[in-house]
C-alpha positions as CSV (number, residue, x, y, z in Angstrom):
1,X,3.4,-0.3,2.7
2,X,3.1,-1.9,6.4
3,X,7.1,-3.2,7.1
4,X,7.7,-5.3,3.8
5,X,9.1,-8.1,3.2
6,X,10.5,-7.9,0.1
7,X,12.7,-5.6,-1.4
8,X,11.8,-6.5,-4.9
9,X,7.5,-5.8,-4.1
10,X,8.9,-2.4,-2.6
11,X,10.8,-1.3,-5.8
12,X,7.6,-2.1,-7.8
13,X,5.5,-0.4,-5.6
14,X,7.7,2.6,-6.0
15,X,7.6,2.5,-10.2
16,X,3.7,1.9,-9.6
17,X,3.4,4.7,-7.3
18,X,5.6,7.1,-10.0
19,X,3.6,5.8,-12.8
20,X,0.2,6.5,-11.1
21,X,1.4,9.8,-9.2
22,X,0.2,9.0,-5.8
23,X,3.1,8.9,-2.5
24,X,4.7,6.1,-1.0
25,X,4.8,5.8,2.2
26,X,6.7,2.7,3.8
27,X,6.5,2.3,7.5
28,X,9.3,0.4,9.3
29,X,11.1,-1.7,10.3
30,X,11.4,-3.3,6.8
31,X,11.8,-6.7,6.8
32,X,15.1,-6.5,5.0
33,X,18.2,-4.2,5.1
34,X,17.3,-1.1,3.2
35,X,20.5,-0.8,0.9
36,X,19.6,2.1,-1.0
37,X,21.5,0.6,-3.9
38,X,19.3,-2.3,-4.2
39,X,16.6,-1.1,-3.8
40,X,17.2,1.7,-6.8
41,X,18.3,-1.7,-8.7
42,X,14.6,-2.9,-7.8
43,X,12.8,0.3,-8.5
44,X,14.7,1.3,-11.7
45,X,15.2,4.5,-12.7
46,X,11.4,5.4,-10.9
47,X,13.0,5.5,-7.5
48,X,13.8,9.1,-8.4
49,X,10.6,9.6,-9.5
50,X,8.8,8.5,-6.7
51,X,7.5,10.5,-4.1
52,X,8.8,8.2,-1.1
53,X,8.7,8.8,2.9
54,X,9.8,6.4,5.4
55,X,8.4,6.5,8.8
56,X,10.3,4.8,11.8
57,X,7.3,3.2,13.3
58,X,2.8,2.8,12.7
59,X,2.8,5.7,15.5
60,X,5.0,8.1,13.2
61,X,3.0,7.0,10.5
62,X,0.2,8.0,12.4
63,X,1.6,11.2,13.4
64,X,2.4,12.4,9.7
65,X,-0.5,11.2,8.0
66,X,-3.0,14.0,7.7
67,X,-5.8,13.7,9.4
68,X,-8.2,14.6,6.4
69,X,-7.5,11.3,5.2
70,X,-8.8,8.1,5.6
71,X,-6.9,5.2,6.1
72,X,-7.9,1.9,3.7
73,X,-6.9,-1.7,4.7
74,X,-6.4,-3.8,1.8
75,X,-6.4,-7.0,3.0
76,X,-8.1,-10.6,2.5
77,X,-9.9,-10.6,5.5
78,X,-12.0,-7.7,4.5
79,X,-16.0,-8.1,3.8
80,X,-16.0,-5.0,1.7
81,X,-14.9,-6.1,-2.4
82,X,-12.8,-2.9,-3.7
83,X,-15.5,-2.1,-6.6
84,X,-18.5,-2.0,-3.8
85,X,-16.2,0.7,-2.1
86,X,-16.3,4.3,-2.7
87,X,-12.9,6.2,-2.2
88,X,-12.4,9.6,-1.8
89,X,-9.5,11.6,-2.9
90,X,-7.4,12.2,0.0
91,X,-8.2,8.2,0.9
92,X,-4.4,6.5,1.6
93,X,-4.3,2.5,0.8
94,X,-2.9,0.8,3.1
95,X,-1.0,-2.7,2.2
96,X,0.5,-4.9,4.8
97,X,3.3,-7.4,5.0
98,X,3.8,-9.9,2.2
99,X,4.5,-12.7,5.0
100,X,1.5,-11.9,7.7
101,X,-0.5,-8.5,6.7
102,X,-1.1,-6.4,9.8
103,X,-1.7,-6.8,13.6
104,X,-4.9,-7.0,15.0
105,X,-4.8,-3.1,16.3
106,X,-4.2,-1.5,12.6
107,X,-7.2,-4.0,11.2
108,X,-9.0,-2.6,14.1
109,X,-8.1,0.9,13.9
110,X,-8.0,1.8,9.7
111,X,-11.3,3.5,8.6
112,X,-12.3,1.3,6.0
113,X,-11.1,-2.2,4.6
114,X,-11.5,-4.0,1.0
115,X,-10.8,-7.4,-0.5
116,X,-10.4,-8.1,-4.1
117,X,-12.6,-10.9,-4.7
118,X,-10.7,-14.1,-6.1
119,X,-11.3,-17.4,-7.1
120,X,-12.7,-19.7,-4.8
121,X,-9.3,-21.6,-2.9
122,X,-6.6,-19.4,-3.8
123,X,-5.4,-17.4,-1.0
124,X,-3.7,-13.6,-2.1
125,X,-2.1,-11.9,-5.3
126,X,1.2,-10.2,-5.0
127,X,1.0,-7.3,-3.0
128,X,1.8,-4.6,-6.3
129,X,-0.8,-6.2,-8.7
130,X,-3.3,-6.2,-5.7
131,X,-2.5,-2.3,-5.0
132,X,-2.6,-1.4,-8.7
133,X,-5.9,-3.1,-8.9
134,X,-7.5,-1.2,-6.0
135,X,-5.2,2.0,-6.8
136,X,-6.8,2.1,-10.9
137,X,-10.1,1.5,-9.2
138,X,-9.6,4.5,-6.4
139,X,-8.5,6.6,-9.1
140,X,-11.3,6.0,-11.8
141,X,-13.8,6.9,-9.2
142,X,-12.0,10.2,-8.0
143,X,-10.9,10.9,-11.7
144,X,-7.8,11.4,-10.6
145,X,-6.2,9.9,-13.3
């Protein structure tokens, strides 16, 4: 998750991301107060469960990330629909803000980007049921699941 918004999204991303058993990475700054105890509130008894780092920055990120993997934008200005798209198992989805998605530079600098196709007019789903669509679909391909 590219600096969130919401503290509720990131607590179901982190019960998604137990569920599924894939990491979560959340790269800062957040934009809310990270209160631990809210956020376990949000994420339930999964925030245990979850295999969560926090970076300080897109740089750290970058730094940390290993460089076997690609990066994967999901975002609505893709041309690529998620089910044309063929992932690979190290492959690391990348979601951006709730409010705005992600500067210019990431879009420009990711190796890949994909857009669940929608009906005509409507703008974006909620970040979670967007990443548990293109997360079931990564995972049925690299039978991962």
């Amino acid at each position: 998750m590219y600096q969130p918004d919401i503290p509720q999204n990131c607590g179901a991303m982190m019960r998604l991301c137990a569920c599924m058993g894939v990491g979560l990475d959340i790269i800062e700054p957040c934009g809310f107060l990270w209160d631990e105890r809210k956020i376990r509130t949000s994420a339930m008894d999964y925030y245990d469960k979850a295999n969560i780092t926090r970076h300080s920055s897109w740089e750290d990120f970058q730094k940390r990330h290993h460089k076997s993997s690609r990066i994967i934008l999901m975002s609505t200005k893709a041309s690529t629909p998620y089910c044309d798209f063929s992932f690979k198992e190290n492959d690391i989805l990348l979601a951006g803000r709730e409010s705005a998605g992600v500067p210019d530079y990431i879009h420009e600098s990711v190796d890949a980007r994909v857009f669940i196709p929608m009906k005509q007019g409507l703008r974006s789903l909620n970040i979670v049921n967007a990443t548990s669509m293109i997360l079931g679909e990564a995972l049925r391909q690299t039978n991962l699941f």
